[in-house]
N, C-alpha and C positions, 0 to 999 in steps of 0.2 A: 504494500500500500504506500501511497505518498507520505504519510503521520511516517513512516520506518527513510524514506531518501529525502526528506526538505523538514528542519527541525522546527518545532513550534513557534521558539523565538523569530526565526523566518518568516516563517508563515504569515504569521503577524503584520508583518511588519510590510512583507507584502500586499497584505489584503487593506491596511490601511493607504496603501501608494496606491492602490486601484481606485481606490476607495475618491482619493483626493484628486486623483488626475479626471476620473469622472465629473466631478463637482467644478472641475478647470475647465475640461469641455463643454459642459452644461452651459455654464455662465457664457462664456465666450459664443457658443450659439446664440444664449437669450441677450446680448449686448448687440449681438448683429441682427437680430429680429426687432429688436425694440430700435434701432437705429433704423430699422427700415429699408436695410441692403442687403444685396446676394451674399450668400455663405460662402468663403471664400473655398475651393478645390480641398486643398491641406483639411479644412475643419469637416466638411463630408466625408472623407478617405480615413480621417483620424478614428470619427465615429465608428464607420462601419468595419475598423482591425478593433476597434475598441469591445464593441459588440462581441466581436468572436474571439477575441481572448480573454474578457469576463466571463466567459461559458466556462473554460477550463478551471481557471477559480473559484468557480460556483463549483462546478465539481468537488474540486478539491475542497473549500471550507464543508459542503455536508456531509464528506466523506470525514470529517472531523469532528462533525454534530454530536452526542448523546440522542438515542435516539428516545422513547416516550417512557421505558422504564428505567432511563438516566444511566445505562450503557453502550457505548461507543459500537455502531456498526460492523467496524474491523475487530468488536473481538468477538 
């Protein structure tokens, strides 16, 4: 499983950098919406590798979740 090759402190710290570059992209869209002008190439393109590599991290934190009787999937 991934919990046993990328150690939690990682993990972490990863998912918060997703976490914030999302919130980077977000805004930066809604500045150029609310400005009232085309999205520039770069911020379309960004999204859409964005998209598809928060899947794999979505993966990865549920496969890290407890699941509903408060033990880890992987055991």
């Amino acid at each position: 499983m991934l919990k046993d090759i990328i150690p939690a402190a990682l993990r972490s710290k990863v998912y918060i950098g997703v976490a914030l570059l999302g919130f980077a992209l977000g805004g930066t869209q809604v500045g150029f919406a609310a400005a009232k002008v085309d999205q520039p190439v770069w911020l379309v393109v960004a999204f859409a590798v964005y998209g598809f590599v928060v899947t794999a991290v979505g993966f990865t934190a549920a496969s890290n979740t407890p699941n509903l009787q408060g033990r880890h999937e992987a055991e």
